[in-house]
C-alpha positions in Angstrom: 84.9 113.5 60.9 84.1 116.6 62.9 87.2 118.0 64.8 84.7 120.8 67.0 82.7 119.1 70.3 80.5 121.1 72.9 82.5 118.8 75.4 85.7 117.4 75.2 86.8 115.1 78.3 90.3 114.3 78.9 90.7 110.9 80.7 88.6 107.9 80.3 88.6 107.5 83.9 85.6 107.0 86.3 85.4 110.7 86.4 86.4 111.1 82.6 83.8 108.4 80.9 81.2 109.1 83.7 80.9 112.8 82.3 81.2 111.6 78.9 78.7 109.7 79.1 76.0 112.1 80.8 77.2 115.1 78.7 76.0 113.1 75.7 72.8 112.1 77.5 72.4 115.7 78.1 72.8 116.3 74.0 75.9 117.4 73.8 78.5 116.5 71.4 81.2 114.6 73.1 84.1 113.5 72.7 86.5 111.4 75.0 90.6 111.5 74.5 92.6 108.7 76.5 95.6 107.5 76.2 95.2 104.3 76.8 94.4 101.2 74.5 91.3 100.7 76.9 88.6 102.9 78.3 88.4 102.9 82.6 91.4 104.8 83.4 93.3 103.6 86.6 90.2 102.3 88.4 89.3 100.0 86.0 92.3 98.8 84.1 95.3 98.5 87.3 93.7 100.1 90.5 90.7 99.2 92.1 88.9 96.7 90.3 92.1 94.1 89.9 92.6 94.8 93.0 89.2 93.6 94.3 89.4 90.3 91.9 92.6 89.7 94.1 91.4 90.5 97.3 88.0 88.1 96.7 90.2 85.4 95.3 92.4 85.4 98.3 89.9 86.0 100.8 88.0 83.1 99.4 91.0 80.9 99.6 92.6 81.8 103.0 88.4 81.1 104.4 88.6 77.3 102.4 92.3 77.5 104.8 91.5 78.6 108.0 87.7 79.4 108.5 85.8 76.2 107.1 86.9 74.1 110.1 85.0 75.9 112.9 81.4 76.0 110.8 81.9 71.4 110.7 83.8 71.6 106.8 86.9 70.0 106.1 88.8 71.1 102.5 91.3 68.7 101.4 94.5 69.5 98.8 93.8 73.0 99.0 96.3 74.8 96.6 96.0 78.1 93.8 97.5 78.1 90.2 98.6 81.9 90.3 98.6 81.9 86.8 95.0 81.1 86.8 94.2 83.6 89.5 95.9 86.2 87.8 94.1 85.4 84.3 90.5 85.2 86.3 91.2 89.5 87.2 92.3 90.0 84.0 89.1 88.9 82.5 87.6 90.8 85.1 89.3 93.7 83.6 88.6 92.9 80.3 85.0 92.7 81.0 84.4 95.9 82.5 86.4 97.8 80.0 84.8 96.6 77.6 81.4 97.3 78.8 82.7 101.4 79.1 83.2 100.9 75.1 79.7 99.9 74.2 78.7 102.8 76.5 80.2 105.3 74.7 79.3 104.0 71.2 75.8 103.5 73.0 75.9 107.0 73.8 77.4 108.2 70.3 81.0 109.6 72.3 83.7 109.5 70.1 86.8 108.1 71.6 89.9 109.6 70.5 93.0 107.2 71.1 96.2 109.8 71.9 97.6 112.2 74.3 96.1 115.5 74.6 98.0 119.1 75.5 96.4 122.3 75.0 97.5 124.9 72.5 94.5 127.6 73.4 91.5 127.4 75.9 89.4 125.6 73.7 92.0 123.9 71.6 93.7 120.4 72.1 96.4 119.1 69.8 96.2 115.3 70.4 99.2 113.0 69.8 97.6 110.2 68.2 98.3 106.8 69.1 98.5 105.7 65.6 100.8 108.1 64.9 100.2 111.7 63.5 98.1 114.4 65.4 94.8 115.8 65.6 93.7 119.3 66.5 90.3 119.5 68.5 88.1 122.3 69.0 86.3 122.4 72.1 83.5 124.8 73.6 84.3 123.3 77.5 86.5 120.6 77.8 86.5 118.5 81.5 90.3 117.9 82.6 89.8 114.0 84.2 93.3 112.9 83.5 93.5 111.2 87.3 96.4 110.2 89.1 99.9 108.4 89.1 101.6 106.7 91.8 104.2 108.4 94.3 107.2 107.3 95.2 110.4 108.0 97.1 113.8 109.6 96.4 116.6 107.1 95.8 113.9 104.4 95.0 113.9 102.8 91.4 110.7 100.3 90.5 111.1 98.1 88.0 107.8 96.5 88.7 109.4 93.3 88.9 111.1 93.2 92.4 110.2 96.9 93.8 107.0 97.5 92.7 104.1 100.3 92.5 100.7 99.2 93.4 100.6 98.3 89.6 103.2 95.7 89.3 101.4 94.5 93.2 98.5 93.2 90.8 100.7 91.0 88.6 103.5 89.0 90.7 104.2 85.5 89.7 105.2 83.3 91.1 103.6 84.5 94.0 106.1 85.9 97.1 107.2 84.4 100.0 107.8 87.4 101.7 107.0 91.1 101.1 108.0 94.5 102.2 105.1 97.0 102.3 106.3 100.8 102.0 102.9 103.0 103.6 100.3 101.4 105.6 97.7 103.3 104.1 95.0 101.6 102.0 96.6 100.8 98.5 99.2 99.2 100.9 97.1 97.1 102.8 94.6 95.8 100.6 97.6 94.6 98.3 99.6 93.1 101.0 96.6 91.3 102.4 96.2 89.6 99.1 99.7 88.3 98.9 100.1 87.3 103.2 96.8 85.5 102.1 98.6 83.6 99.7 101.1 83.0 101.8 104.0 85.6 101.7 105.5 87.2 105.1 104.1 90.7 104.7 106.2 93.4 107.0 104.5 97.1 106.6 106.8 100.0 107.6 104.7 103.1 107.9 106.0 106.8 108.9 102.6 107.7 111.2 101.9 106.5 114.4 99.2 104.2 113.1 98.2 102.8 110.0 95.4 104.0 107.9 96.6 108.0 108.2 93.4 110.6 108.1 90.8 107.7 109.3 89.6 107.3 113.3 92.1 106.9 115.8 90.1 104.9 117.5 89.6 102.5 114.3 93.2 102.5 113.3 94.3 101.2 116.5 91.8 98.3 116.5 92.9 97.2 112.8 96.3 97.6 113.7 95.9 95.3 116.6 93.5 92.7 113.6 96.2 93.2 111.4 99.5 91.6 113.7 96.7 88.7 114.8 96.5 88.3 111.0 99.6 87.6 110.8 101.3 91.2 109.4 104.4 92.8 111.1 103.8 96.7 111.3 106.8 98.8 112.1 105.2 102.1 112.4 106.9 105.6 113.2 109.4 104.2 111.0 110.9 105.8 107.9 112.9 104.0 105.0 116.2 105.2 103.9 117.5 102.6 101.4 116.1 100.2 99.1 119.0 98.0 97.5 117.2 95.6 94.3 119.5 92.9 95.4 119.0 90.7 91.5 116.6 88.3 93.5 114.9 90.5 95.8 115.6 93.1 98.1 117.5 94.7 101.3 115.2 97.3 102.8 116.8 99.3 105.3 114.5 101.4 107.8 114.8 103.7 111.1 112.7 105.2 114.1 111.5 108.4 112.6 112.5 110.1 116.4 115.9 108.6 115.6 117.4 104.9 116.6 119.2 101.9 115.1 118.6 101.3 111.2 116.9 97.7 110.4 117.2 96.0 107.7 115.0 93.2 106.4 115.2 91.0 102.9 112.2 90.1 100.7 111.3 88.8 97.5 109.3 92.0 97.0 108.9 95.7 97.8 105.9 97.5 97.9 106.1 101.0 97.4 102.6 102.3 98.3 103.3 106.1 99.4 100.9 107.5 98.0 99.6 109.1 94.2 100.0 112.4 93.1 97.8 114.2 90.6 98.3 113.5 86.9 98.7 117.0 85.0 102.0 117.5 83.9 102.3 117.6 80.0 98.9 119.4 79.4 100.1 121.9 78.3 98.0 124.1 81.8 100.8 126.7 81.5 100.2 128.0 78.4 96.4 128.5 78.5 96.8 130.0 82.8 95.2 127.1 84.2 95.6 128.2 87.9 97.5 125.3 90.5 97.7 124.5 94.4 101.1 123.8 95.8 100.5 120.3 95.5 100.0 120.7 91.5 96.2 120.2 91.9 94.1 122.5 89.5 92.0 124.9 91.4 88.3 125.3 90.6 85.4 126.5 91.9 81.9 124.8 93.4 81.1 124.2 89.7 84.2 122.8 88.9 85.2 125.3 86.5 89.0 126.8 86.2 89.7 130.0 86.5 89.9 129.5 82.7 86.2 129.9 81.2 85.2 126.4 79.7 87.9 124.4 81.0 86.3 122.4 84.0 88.6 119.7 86.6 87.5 116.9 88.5 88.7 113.4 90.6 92.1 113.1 91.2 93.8 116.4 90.3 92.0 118.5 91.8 91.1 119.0 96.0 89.7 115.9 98.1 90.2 112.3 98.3 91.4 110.5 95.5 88.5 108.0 94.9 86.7 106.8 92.1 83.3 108.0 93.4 84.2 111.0 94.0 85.4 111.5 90.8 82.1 109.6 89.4 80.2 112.8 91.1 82.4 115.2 90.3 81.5 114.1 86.6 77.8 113.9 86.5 77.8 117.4 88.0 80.2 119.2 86.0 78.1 117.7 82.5 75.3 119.3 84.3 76.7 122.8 85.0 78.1 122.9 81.3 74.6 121.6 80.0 72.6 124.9 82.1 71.0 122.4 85.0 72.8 122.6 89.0 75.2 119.8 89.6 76.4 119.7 92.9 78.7 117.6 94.7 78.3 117.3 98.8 82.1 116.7 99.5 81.3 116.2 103.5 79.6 112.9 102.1 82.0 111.0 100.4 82.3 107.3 101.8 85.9 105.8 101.9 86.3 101.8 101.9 89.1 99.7 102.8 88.2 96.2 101.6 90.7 93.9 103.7 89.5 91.5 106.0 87.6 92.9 107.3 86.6 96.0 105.9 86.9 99.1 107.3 84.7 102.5 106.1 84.2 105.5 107.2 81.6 108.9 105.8 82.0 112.3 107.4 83.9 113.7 110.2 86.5 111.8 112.9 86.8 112.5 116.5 89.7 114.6 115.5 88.7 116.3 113.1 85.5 117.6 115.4 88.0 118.7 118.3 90.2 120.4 116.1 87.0 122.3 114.9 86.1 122.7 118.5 82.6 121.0 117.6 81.0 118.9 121.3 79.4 115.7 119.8 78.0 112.4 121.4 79.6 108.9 120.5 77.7 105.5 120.0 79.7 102.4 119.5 78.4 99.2 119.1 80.7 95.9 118.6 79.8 92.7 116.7 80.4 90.9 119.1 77.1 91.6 120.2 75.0 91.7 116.8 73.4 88.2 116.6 74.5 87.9 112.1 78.2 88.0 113.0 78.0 85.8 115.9 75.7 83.6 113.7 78.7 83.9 111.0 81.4 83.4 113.3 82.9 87.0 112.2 82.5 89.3 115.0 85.7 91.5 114.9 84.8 95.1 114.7 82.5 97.5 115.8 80.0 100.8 114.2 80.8 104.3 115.9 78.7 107.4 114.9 79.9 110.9 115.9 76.5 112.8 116.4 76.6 116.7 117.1 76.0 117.2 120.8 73.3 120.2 120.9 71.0 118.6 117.3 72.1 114.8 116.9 72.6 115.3 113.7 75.1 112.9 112.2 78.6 114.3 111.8 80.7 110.8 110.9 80.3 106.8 110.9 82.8 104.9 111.4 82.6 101.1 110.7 85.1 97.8 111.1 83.3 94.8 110.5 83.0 92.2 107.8 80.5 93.9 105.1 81.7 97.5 106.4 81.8 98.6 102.8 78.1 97.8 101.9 77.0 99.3 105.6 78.5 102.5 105.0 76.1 103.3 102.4 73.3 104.0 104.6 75.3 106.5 106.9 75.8 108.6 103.8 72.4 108.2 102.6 71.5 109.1 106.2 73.8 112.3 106.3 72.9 113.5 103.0 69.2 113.7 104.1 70.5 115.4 107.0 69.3 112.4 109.5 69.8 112.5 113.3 71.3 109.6 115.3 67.6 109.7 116.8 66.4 108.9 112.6 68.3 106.0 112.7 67.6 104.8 116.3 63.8 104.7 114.9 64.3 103.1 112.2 63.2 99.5 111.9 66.3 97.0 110.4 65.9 93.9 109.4 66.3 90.8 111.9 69.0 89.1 111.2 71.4 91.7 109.7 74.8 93.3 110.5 72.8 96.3 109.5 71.6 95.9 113.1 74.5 97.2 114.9 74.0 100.5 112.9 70.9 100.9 114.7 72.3 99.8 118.3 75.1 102.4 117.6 72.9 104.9 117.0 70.9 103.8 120.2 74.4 104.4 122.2 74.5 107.9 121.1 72.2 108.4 123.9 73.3 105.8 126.1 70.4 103.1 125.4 72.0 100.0 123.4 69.4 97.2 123.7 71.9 94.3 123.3 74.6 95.3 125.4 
């Protein structure tokens, strides 16, 4: 077996096995090192697909509990076997991973099982996971190793009753009341799944709002959805102890301006601060890879290092920390090393939350625009007045598009609404073409969609809504 490659990836990730993957299309030999016993990387195996078997699951069950009524259905005995909801993601899990492995033998990558840490620019020395090592030669080798989760000072998870956003996907029996530490998205999606299954959810967030970096104007509205939904937000609050108790826990918080300390009980913690790059233990040191402050690798437009033939992308390096990103980032950086232009547009990456209901966003809020000084024109549209979600009985939320003031063009979207995540796709297929509010306004959308109030938002840019 051949221990030289044209492309080595570290991290089977979305970023990692997507660049695998098109490397290998592109004729190169490839090789993929993960760590792991399965291929997917944190998306796949305990981030955002579990997560999204959990949130269906519960969303399915809490509209069987509260919803069916006011379309004329009546549910009878309604209960959940968490053992058996919990089994149904893992096969979810299973599935998907397991489709990444018959890619890359599809593809011809060979999948090295072991932990990788370099020992020259284009060397790896791989701990194996059945034991022994492996040197590799590599002529460019992609660093894709992801992310881990953050968490606070004096706070220990077991996973168990304090928990990361890992443990979150695997409680049982389910809680009866939780403690949510960040309201930011991992935070919220996972704590809607559990106050669906019927735990007391409390979030105590630091910001002003929940949802930090999104529109103010859509994290006070899902604020406001999430208290009628039955969540207590503490927000500009900090935490300053958590005690594991044996059978839950004492969570002690504060004003972050100062005030009287609170303390609350729960079955759970949540600790949902955050994630923070994945790169210590590659050894970056010894070959000069060059770091941020925030221990992100630094590259260039390519995605190369200041090291020839070592390449980052996804999580440790600048941007969001999302799996499409990283997905990009991946098919574009197998393109550079292969001679063609990959190129990622980083002011069109699309950000989902998928609670109930969703909330997405592509492109540029209202402060980020008067920070940069930029005048724009804003259309809002609620569904209150789109005739699908009045027809479906879910009418919370709105569509706002941020249009530059002097050419139209489209500078953000900003949607709340049930299918929010699917909408948001044509914003960013809109931006990336370079589209006007005017494009959109002209555009003929199908009767009866949600889709719709895209169009009427678009119309408000110029103050000329049909429908309200």
């Amino acid at each position: 077996m051949s221990d030289t490659f044209d492309v080595v990836v570290v991290g089977a990730g979305p970023g990692g096995y997507v660049a695998a993957i098109r490397a290998a299309q592109l004729g190169l030999k490839t090789a993929c090192i993960e760590k792991r016993d399965t291929l997917g990387g944190t998306c796949l195996n305990i981030g955002c697909m579990p997560s999204k078997a959990l949130l269906h699951a519960s969303h399915l069950y809490e509209e069987a509990g509260h919803d069916f009524e006011k379309f004329g259905l009546s549910v009878t005995g309604l209960d959940f076997n968490i053992k058996k909801v919990l089994d149904a993601k893992d096969e979810t899990v299973k599935g998907l991973t397991g489709g990444i492995e018959y890619l890359f033998k599809k593809n011809k990558i060979e999948w090295i099982k072991g932990t990788a840490k370099f020992s020259k620019k284009d060397t790896l020395e791989v701990k194996l996971n059945e034991g022994g090592t492996r040197t590799v030669t590599a002529k460019n080798t992609i660093i894709a190793t992801g992310s881990d989760v953050a968490t606070l000072p004096g706070i220990e998870i077991d996973e168990k009753i304090i928990v990361s956003s890992t443990g979150a996907l695997d409680l049982n029996p389910a809680p009866k009341s939780m403690v949510v530490i960040g309201g930011g998205v991992i935070g919220l999606e996972l704590g809607s799944v559990w106050r669906r299954l019927g735990a007391d959810v409390t979030v105590v967030e630091f910001m002003d709002q929940v949802l930090p970096g999104m529109d103010m104007d859509v994290r006070k509205t899902f604020g406001r959805m999430l208290k009628k939904q039955g969540m207590t937000l503490n927000l500009s609050s900090k935490v300053t102890s958590v005690e594991n108790t044996g059978k839950g826990a004492k969570v002690t918080f504060e004003p972050v301006k100062g005030g009287d300390a609170t303390v609350i009980e729960a079955d759970v913690v949540l600790v949902a601060v955050g994630r923070r790059p994945y790169t210590d233990g590659l050894g970056l040191e010894t070959i000069g890879v060059e770091m941020d402050e925030r221990s992100r690798i630094k590259t260039a437009h390519d995605f190369s290092t200041n090291v020839p033939g070592v390449y980052a992308i996804g999580d440790v390096i600048v941007g969001p920390m999302l799996a499409h990103k990283a997905e990009d980032e991946g098919l574009a950086t197998a393109e550079n090393i292969a001679g063609l232009t990959g190129y990622v547009n980083h002011d069109v990456i699309p950000g989902v939350v998928y609670t109930y209901p969703e909330v997405s966003a592509v492109g540029k809020t209202e402060d980020d625009l008067k920070a940069a000084g930029v005048a724009y024109n804003v259309g809002k549209f609620p569904f209150t007045a789109n005739s699908r979600a009045k027809a479906n009985m879910a009418t919370e939320g709105f569509v706002k598009i941020l249009a530059d003031k002097e050419t139209d063009r489209i500078l953000g979207v900003h949607i709340i609404g049930a299918d929010a995540g699917n909408m948001i796709a044509q914003a960013a297929t809109a931006m990336e073409f370079g589209a006007s509010a005017e494009d959109i306004a002209l555009t003929c959308h199908a009767h009866p969609t949600e889709t719709e109030a895209m169009k009427e938002a678009a119309l408000a840019v110029h103050k000329r809504p049909i429908h309200m």
